[in-house]
ROVEXTI-144856 format. One record per residue (C-alpha): x, y, z; residue in one letter. Coordinates in steps of 0.5 Angstrom, whole numbers, padded with zeros to 4 digits, always signed. Layout:
BEGIN
XYZa
...
END
This chain:
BEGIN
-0144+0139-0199x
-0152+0137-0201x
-0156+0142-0204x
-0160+0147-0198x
-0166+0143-0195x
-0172+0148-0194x
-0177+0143-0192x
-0178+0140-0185x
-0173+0136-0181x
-0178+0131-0180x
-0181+0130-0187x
-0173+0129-0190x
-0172+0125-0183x
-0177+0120-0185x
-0175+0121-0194x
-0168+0119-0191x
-0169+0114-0187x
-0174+0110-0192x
-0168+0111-0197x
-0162+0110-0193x
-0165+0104-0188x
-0165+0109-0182x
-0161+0110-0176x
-0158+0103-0175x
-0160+0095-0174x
-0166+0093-0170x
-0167+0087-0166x
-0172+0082-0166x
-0179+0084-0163x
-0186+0083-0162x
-0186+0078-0167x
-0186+0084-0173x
-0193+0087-0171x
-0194+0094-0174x
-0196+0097-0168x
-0189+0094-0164x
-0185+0100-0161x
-0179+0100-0164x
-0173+0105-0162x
-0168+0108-0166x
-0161+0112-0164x
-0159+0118-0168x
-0154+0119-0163x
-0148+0117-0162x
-0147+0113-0169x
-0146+0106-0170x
-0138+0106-0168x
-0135+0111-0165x
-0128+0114-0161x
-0128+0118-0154x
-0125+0121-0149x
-0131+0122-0145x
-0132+0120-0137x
-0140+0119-0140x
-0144+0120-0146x
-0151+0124-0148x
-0155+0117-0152x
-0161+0120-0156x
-0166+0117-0160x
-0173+0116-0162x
-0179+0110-0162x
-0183+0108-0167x
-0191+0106-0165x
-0189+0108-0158x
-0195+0107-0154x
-0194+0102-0150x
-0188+0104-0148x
-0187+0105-0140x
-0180+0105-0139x
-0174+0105-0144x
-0168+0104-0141x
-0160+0105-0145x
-0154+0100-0141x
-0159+0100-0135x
-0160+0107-0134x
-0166+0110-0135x
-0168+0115-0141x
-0173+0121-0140x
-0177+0123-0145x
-0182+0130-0146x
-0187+0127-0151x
-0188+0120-0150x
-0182+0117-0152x
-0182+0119-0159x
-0176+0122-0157x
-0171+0121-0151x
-0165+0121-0148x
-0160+0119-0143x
-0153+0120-0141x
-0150+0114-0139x
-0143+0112-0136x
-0137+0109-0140x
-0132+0104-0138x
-0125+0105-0141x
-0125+0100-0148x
-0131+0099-0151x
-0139+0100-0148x
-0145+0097-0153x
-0150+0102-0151x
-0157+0098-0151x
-0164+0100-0151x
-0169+0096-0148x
-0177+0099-0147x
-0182+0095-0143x
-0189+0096-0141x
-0193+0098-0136x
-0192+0090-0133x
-0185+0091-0134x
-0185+0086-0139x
-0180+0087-0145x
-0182+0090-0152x
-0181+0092-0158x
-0175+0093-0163x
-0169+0095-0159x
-0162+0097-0161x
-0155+0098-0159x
-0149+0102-0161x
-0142+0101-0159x
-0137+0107-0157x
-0130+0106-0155x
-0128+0110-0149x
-0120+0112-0149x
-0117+0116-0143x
-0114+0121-0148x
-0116+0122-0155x
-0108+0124-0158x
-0108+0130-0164x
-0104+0132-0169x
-0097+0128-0169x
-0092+0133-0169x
-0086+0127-0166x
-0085+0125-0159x
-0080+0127-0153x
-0077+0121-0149x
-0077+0122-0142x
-0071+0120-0138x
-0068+0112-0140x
-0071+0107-0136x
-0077+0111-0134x
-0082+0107-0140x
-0085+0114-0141x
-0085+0119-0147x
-0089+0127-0148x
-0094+0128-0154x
-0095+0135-0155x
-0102+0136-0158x
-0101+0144-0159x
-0108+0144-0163x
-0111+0143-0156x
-0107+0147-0152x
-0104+0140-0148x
-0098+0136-0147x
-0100+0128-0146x
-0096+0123-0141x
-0096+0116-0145x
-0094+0110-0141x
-0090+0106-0146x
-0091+0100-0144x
-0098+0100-0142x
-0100+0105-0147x
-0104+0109-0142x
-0104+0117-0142x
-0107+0122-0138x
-0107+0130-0141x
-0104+0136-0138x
-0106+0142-0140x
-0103+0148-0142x
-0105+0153-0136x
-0100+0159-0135x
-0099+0165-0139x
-0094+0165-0144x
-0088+0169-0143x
-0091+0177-0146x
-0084+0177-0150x
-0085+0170-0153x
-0089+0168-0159x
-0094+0164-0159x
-0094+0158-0162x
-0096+0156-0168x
-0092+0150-0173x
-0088+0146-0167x
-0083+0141-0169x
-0082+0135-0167x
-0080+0136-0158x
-0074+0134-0154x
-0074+0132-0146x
-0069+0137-0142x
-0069+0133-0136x
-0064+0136-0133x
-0068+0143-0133x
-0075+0139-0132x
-0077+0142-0140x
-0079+0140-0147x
-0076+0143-0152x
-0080+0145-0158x
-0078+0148-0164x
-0082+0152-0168x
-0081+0157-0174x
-0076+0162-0171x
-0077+0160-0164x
-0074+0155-0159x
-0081+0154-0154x
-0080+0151-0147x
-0085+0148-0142x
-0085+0144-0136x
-0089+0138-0138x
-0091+0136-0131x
-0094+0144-0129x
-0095+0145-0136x
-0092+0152-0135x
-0088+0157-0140x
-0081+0157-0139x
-0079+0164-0141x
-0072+0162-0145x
-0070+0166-0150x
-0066+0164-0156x
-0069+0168-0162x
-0063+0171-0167x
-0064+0174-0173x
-0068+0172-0178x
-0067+0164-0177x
-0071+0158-0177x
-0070+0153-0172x
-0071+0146-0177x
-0070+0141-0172x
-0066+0140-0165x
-0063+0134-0160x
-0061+0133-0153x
-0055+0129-0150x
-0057+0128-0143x
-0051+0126-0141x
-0047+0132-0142x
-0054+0136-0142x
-0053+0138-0149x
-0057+0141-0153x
-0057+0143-0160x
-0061+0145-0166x
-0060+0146-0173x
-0061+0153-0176x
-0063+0156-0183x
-0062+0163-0184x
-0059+0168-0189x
-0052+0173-0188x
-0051+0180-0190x
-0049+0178-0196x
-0055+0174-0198x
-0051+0167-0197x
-0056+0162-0194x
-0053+0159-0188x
-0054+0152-0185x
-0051+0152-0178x
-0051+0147-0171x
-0052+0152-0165x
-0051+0150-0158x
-0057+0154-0153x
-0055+0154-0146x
-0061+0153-0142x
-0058+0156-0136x
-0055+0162-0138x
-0059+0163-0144x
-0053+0164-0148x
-0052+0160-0155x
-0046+0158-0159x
-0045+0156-0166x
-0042+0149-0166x
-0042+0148-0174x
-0043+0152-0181x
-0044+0151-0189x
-0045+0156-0193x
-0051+0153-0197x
-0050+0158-0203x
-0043+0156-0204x
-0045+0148-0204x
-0043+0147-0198x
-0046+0141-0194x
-0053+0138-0195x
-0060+0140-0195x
-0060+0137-0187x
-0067+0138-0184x
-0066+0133-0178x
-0060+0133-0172x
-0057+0128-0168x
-0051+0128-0164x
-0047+0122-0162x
-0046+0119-0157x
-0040+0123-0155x
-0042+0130-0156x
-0037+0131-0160x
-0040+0130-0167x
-0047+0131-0170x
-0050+0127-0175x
-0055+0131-0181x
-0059+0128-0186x
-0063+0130-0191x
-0069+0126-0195x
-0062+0122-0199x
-0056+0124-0195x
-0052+0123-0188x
-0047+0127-0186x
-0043+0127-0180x
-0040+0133-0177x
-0035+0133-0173x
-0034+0140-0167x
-0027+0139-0165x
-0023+0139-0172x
-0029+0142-0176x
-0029+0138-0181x
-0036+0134-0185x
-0035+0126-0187x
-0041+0124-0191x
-0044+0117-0190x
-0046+0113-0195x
-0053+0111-0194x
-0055+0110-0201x
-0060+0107-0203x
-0065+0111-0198x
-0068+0116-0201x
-0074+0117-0196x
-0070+0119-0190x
-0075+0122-0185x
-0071+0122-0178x
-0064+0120-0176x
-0062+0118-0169x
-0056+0116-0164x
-0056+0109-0163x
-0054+0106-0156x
-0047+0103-0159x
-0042+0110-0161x
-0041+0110-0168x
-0048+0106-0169x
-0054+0111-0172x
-0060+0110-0174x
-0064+0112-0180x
-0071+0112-0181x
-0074+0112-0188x
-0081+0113-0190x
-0080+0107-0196x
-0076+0102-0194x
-0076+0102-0185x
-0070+0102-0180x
-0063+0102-0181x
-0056+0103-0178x
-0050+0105-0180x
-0044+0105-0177x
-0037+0107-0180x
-0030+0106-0176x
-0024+0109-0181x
-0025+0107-0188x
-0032+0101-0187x
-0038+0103-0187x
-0044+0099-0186x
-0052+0100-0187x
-0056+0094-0184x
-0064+0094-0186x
-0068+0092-0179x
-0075+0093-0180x
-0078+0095-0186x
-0084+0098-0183x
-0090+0096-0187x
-0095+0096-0182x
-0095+0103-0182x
-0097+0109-0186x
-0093+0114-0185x
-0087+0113-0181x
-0084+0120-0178x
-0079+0119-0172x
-0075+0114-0169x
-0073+0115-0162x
-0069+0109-0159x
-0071+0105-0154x
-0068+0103-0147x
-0065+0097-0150x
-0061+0096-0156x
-0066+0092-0160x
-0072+0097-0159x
-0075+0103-0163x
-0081+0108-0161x
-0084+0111-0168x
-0090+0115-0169x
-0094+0115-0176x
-0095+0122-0178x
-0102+0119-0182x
-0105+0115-0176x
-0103+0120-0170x
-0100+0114-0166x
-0093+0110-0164x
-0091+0104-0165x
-0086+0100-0161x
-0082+0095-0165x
-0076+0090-0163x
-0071+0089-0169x
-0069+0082-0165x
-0075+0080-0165x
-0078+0082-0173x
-0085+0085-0169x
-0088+0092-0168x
-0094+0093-0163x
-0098+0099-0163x
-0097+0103-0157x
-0102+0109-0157x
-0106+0111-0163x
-0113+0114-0163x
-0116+0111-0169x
-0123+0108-0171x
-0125+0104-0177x
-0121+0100-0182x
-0118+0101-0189x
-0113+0106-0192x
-0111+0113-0187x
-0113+0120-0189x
-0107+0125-0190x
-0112+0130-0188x
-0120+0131-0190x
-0123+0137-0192x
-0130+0136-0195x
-0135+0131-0194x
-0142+0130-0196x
-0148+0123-0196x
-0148+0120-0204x
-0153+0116-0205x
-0153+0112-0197x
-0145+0113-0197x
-0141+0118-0192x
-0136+0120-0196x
-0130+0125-0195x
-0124+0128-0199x
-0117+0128-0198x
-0114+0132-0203x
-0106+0130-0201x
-0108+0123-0204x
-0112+0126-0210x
-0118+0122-0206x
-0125+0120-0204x
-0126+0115-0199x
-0132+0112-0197x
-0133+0111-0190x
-0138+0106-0187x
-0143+0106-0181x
-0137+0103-0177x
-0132+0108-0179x
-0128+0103-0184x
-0126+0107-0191x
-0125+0105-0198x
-0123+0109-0204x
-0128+0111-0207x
-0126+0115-0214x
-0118+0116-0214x
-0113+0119-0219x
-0115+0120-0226x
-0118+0126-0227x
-0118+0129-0218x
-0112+0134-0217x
-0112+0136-0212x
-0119+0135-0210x
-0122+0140-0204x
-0130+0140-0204x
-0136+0134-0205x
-0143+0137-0209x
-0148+0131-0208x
-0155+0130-0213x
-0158+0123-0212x
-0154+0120-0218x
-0148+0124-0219x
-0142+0127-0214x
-0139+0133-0216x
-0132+0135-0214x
-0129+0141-0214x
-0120+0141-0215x
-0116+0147-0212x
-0114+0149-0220x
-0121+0149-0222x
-0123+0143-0226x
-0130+0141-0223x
-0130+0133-0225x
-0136+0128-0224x
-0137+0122-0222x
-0143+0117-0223x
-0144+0111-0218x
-0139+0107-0222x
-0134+0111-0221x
-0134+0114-0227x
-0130+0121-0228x
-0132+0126-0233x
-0129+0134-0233x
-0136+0139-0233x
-0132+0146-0232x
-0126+0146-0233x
-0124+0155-0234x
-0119+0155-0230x
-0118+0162-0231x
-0124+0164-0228x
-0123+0160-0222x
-0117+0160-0219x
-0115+0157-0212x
-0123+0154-0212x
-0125+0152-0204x
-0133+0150-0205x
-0138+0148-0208x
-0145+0150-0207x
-0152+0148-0212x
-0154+0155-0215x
-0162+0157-0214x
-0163+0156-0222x
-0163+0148-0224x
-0157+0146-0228x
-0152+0151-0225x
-0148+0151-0219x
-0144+0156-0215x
-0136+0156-0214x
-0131+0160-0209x
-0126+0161-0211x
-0120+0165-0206x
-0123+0172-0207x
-0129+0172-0212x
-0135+0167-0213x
-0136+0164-0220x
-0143+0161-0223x
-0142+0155-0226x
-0147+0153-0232x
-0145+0145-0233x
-0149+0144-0239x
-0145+0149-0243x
-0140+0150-0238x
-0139+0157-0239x
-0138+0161-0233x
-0140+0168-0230x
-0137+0171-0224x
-0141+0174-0219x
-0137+0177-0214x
-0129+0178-0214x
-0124+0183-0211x
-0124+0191-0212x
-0131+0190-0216x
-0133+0196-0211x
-0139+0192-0209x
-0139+0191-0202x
-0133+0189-0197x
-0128+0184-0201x
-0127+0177-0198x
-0121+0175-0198x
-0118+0167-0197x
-0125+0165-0198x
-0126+0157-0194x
-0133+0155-0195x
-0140+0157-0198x
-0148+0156-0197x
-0154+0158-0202x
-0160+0160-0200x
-0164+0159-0205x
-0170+0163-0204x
-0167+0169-0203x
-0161+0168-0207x
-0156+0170-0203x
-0150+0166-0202x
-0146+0167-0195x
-0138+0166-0195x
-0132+0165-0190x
-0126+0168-0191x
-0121+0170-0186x
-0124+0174-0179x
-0130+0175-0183x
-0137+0172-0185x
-0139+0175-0191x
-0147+0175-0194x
-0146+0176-0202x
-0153+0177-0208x
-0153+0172-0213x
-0156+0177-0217x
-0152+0184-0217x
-0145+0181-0213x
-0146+0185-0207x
-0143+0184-0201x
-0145+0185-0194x
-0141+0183-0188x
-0145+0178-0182x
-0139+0178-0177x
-0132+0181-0177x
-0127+0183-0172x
-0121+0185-0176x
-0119+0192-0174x
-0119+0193-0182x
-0126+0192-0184x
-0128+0195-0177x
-0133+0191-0173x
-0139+0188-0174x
-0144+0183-0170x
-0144+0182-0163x
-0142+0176-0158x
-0138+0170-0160x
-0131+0172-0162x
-0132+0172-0169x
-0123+0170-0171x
-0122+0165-0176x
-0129+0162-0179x
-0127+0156-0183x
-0135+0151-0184x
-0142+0153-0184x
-0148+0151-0185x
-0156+0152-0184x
-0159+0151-0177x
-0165+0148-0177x
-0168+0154-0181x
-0165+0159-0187x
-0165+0164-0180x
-0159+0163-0178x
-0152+0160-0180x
-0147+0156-0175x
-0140+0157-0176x
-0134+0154-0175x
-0129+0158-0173x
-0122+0158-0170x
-0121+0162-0164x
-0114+0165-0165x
-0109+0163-0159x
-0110+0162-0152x
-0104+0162-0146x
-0099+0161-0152x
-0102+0155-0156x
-0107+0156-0162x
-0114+0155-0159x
-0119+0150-0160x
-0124+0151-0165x
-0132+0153-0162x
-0138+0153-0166x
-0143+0159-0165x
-0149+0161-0169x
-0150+0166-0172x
-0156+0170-0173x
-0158+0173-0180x
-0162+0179-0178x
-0159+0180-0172x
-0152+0179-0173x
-0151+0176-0166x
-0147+0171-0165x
-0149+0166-0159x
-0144+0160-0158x
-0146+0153-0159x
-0140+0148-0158x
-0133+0149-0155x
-0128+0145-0150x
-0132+0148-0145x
-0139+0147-0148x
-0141+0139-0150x
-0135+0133-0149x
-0131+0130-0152x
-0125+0130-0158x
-0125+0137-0162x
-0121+0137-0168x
-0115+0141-0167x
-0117+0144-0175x
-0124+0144-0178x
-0125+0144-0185x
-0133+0142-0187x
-0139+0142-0184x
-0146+0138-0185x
-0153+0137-0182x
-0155+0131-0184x
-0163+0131-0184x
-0165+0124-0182x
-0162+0124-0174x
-0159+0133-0175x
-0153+0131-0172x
-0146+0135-0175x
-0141+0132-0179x
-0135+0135-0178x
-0128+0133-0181x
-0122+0134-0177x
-0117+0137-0183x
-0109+0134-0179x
-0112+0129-0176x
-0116+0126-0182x
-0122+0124-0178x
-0129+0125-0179x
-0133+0128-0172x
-0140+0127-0171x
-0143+0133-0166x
-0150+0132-0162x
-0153+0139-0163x
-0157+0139-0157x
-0152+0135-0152x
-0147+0138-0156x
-0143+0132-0153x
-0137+0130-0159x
-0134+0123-0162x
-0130+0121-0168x
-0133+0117-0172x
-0128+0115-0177x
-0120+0117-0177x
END
């Protein structure tokens, strides 16, 4: 996050733009004459990712009076003011469009400076990575469920094309709503996708996207993985949960899908040492056995005699899935180091086969077999995509994937910010900062040493302030040099943010439930606000923090509520909240789970990110309002219904960026870094 800025948009536009070399390349023209016309495009960035059938060009011209026509890809641009600024929406084409400008005269003669943009356009845009289901054999399709958006996405696998159905119907009034699914399965006999989450076993039809009212809750138990045999429409799944006597129990249950009916197919008494910490399920061939694995360990289960056979697969040490091989007696272990294997055991041999180490991927997460012997499905849990990979032939193709830009691949990013030209962003699950350029490539920026767990960015013109969950706030100068300024980790557990306080040499920190004032030379720390002070409503979960610098207030977001805070005395009063504990307070834009905030164009009025709770049994997608400061109205500015384009499924930060007032925004699951045009409200990716 930046220092607050109080100035007009234009003065720092034109600061920024000198600086940083401005929006974007520009083209030869008119020979270099200082009163030639030449065109700038704020929105979108240089590179970026979409989904969407058009996109909202806007930009400005320097020196534009001899400007009669401007034009992007050949559609003509309008402007209210003589083309200092315009805009156009132009059509895209699926793969990649270059988006240029081109301005002429009064005689229709080119002129000026132009300049281009390239956007990538995909049919769909896929979520978060939660595993894959696979259609029927020999039928080249498989089922991504993108839960964060409500919708299940058809992937053709041979072409990688994909087309998104969204989740329409009411769930069940005795289901769950979903809210952490695991990896699906197709039922294809029952036409649904099993989906385990937590202590439910969810059902949708993939091709009505409607809720299939099943019912397979028990007692107390959570749903660890599940599988399904078409071809004795069998299903299972592995369960975890604790008996009477307190024994944690590790049991294999069948679930009929016709009946509603369960049986309990296998069990260890996990307390008493039985079995293995399994995580993942598979059945053979047969049915009559399941194969369960751990990160280092196999054991196979036998329903008929009752009996376990363990499975010598060292040295994996990183199993991530396991799944049935076409062969009976074969199956096949994905590891997170090391690749595909398979493992076959007849009487007393046993082999494990290497076949592909995977070292084009991240992340490697789930392995589903293909329709021929030698082929594999897997997804990257980090990338967000699936490859395809042939054993015989040694290859692996990517299939579907939504990436942008080169480089190492976010787990997940919080923060980011502007440090002296470069957009950097944090992903506190590496320990790192990445630098992002204007093509979406990234490079690590500062890793390791002193970053623990690195959540928040702080920028002056030479130095980058980081904050970490335990407290430590680290700096680090353009050299990459690192170096601990506050390290009272007493004082400030669970840091979230980091904020310039309106005094020179001090900085704000928020912690879970208080807000700490940081003096970096001395490194001392006084606590402003914290829980059960008596000063106002408690904010609790705190996500994000912004100063006001004039006024010396900071405002907070904190789970169901925005909360305004004095710099001065810590008092608390609430903006925004619809928690039924705190009582309501504003009007308009359902408040929910406000997570990023930034200043609109003014210190007037806040806008907030903010999760918008479930919506027909999914989590909804996030949608930005603007929160009035005087008022406390809150008036809706972004959502899946108001702008287009990709829209993260969890938001982190949120950040103006003054040279263009475009919206940065990362995408926490997706480890993706989206830009937002504020007034088309049309989104892209710009790095992931």
């Amino acid at each position: 996050m930046r220092r607050t800025c109080l100035t007009s948009l234009a003065l720092t536009s034109l600061c920024l733009l000198s600086a940083c070399g401005g929006g974007g390349g520009h083209g030869d023209g008119d020979g270099g004459k200082a009163s030639a016309p030449s065109a700038d495009i704020q929105f979108p960035p240089q590179v970026s990712l979409t989904d969407a059938t058009t996109i909202a060009v806007r930009g400005t011209v320097e020196s534009p009076g001899r400007v009669a026509h401007l034009m992007v890809r050949g559609v003509p641009a309008a402007t209210t003011d003589g083309w200092q600024t315009w805009s156009a929406t132009v059509p895209l084409v699926l793969g990649s469009n270059k988006l240029n400008v081109s301005m002429l005269d009064t005689d229709g003669n080119p002129i000026g400076a132009d300049e281009s943009v390239s956007v990538k356009r995909q049919d769909v845009v896929l979520g978060n990575c939660t595993g894959l289901a696979m259609d029927a054999a020999f039928s080249g399709r498989a089922f991504w469920l993108d839960a964060a958006r409500g919708r299940v996405i058809h992937i053709d696998l041979p072409s990688g094309a994909r087309m998104a159905r969204k989740i329409e119907a009411e769930l069940h009034p005795d289901t769950q709503p979903m809210m952490n699914p695991g990896e699906p399965v197709y039922d294809e006999l029952n036409r649904v996708l099993c989906i385990p989450d937590g202590e439910w076993v969810h059902f949708i039809d993939p091709w009505t996207c409607n809720w299939v009212p099943i019912d397979f809750r028990r007692l107390d138990q959570t749903i660890l993985d599940l599988d399904y045999l078409p071809a004795n429409d069998m299903l299972v799944t592995l369960e975890s949960r604790f008996d009477l006597n307190g024994d944690e129990l590790l049991e294999i249950v069948e679930l009929h899908v016709d009946t509603g009916l369960y049986e309990v197919l296998h069990s260890w008494n996990r307390t008493l040492g039985e079995g293995i910490p399994a995580t993942r399920i598979s059945l053979s061939q047969d049915g009559f056995n399941a194969y369960v694995a751990s990160t280092n360990a196999v054991l196979m289960a036998n329903f008929w005699q009752g009996a376990d056979y363990d499975m010598d697969i060292s040295p994996l040490s990183s199993i991530r899935d396991i799944s049935r091989s076409f062969d009976d007696g074969w199956v096949s272990v994905l590891d997170g180091e090391t690749g595909i294997h398979t493992f076959w055991k007849s009487g007393v041999q046993e082999t494990l086969t290497a076949l592909h180490p995977l070292d084009e991927l991240s992340s490697p997460f789930t392995l589903s077999p293909g329709d021929g012997q030698d082929e594999y499905f897997v997804t990257d849990s980090v990338e967000d995509a699936v490859y395809r990979v042939d054993t015989d032939m040694g290859t692996v193709s990517l299939t579907a994937g939504s990436a942008m830009g080169s480089g190492p691949s976010p787990t997940n990013l919080y923060d980011e910010t502007e440090f002296q030209c470069k957009r950097l962003a944090v992903d506190p699950l590496n320990d790192c900062v990445y630098s992002i350029a204007s093509d979406g490539s990234r490079t690590e920026f500062a890793r390791g040493g002193l970053l623990v767990w690195p959540v928040s960015l702080l920028a002056t013109d030479d130095l980058l302030y980081v904050g970490c969950t335990n407290g430590l706030v680290v700096t680090i100068d353009q050299d990459g040099n690192q170096e601990i300024v506050f390290d009272a980790v007493k004082d400030l557990p669970q840091l979230r943010d980091l904020a310039f306080a309106p005094d020179d040499g001090k900085l704000i920190a928020l912690g879970d439930n208080r807000l700490v004032e940081i003096d970096i030379l001395t490194g001392g720390a006084r606590v402003v606000s914290y829980a059960g002070d008596g000063m106002g409503p408690d904010f609790d979960a705190g996500v994000q923090v912004r100063v006001d610098s004039e006024l010396r207030m900071a405002y907070v977001t904190s789970d169901r509520a925005v909360h305004s805070v004095s710099l001065d005395d810590g008092y608390r009063i609430l903006l925004a909240s619809d928690d039924p504990n705190s009582g309501s307070v504003g009007f308009g834009a359902p408040v929910r789970s406000p997570v990023a905030l930034e200043f609109d164009n003014d210190t007037n009025s806040l806008l907030v990110a903010a999760h918008r709770g479930t919506e027909r049994g999914c989590p909804e997608p996030l949608n930005l309002y603007r929160l009035d400061l005087a008022t406390k109205e809150r008036t809706e500015v972004n959502s899946a219904a108001l702008g287009q384009g990709p829209i993260p499924g969890v938001a982190w930060s949120l950040e103006r960026e003054a040279s263009t007032g475009n919206l940065y925004m990362t995408g926490l699951k997706e480890g993706a870094l989206f830009v937002i045009d504020p007034i088309s409200g049309d989104r892209v990716i710009a790095s992931r």
